[in-house]
N, C-alpha and C positions, 0 to 999 in steps of 0.2 A: 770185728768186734773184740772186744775184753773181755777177758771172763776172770773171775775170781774161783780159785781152786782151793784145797787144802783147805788148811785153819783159815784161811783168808776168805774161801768161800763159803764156810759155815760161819764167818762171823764171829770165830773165836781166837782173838789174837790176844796176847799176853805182851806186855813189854819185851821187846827183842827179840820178836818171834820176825820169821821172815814171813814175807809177801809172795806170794803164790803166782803165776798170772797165765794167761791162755790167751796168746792174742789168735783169733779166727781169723782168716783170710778166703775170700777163692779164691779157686785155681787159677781165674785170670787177671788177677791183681798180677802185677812187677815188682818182683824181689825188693827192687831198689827201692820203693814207693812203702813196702813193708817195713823196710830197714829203719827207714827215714822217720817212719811212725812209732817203732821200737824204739828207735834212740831217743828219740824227744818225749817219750813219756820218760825209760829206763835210767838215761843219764843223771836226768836231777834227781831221783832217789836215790839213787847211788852216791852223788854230791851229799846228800842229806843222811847219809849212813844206812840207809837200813839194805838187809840181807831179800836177795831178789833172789826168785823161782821161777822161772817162766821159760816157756815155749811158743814155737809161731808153729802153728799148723793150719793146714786146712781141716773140712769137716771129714773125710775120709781119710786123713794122716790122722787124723785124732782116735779116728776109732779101730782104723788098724795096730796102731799103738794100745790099744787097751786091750785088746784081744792078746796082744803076747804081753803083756805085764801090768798084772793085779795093783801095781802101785798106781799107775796110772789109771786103770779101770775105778779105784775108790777115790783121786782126783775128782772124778767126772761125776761120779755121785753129790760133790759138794760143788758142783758148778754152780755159779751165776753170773748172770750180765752184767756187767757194771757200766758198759757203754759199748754202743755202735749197734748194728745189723741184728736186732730182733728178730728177722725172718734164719738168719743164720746161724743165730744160736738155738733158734729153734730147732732146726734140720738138726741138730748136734745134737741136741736131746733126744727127738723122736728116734735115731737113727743108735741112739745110746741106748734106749730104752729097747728097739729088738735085739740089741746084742744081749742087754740082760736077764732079758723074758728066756734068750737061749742057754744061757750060761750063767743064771743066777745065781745057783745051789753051788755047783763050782766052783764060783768065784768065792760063796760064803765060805766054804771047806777050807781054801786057800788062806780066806782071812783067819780063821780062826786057827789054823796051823801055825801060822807068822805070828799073830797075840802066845800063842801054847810057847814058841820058841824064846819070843822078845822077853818075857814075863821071865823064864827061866834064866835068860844071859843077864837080863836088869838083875835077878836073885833080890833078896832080902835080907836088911841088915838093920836091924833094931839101935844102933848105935849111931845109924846116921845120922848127920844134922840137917841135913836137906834129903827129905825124899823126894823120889823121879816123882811128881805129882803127874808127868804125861805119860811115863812109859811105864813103871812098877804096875804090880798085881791092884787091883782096885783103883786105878788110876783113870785118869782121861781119857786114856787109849779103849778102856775097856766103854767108858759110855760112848765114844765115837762108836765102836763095832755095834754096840747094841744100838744107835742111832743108823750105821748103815746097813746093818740086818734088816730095820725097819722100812727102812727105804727097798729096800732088794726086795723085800714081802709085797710092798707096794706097787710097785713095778708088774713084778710078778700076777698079782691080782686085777688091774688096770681093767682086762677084759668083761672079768664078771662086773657089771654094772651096780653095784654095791658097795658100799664101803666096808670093810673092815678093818675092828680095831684088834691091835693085838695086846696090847696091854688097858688095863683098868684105871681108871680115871687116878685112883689112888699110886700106882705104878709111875702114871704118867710125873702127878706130882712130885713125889719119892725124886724120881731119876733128875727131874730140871735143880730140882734144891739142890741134888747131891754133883749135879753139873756145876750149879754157880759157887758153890762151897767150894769147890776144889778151883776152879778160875780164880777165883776171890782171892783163895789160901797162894796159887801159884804166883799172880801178879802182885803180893806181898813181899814172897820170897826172893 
């Protein structure tokens, strides 16, 4: 299967942003038959300029990789299918979803340390003429974290048979406006 990761699997792509990709395999697919499938999508984008992200994994390479790095683990949070093997992107999920139920809080610690550090190296300068609309203080980055906190809550909760919400309809609203205003303002700049 395909999967669409990063900005590409939340759907949030800005002019010149790269393309994210997760190609899924089994274990008893042939390298060569993999490769063959990588090049024939990857080649013509690359012909066509744009900046490629991708990985060929199985479902257990995928999720041993998440387990030792957070970058990859918040990948996997914005996964989706884009084509192939619905039964095998599923197992990718399900199998994602008990790493996170183990290692949620964790993993949110983690994020939030990396936002605390980024925020601080990005700094703030009032003079700029371009601000980082994804990585500065108040930026994209910070609604991604509050969009995979929410996610990681969700996860996390799955069991109890109940929904909960964690933000207020009014929240809710707030946060998309203040999503598409800064997409909007980015893909401008």
């Amino acid at each position: 299967g395909i999967c669409a990761v990063g900005g590409y699997g939340r759907e949030m792509l800005a002019p010149y942003s790269d393309l994210d990709f997760l190609f899924l395999f089994q274990e008893n697919t042939k390298s060569e038959d993999m490769q063959k499938i990588v090049e024939f999508i990857l080649y013509p984008l690359w012909d066509l300029g744009f900046k490629i992200g991708y990985a060929v994994r199985t479902v257990e390479e995928s999720i041993n990789f998440s387990r030792k790095d957070h970058v990859i683990q918040t990948s996997m949070l914005d996964a989706r299918l884009i084509i192939g093997s619905e039964s095998l992107f599923n197992e990718l999920i399900h199998k994602f979803t008990i790493e996170i139920k183990k290692n949620g809080l964790k993993f949110l610690r983690k994020k939030l340390l990396e936002r605390e550090k980024r925020v601080i190296d990005v700094g703030y300068d009032y003079f700029r003429n371009e601000p980082n609309l994804k990585e500065s203080e108040g930026s994209l980055r910070d609604i991604n974290l509050i969009f995979w906190g929410l996610n990681v809550f969700n996860f996390l909760n799955k069991n109890n048979n109940k929904s909960i919400s964690f933000l207020s309809l009014k929240e809710k609203k707030l946060l998309e406006s203040s999503l598409e205003f800064l997409l909007v303002l980015r893909c401008h700049l």
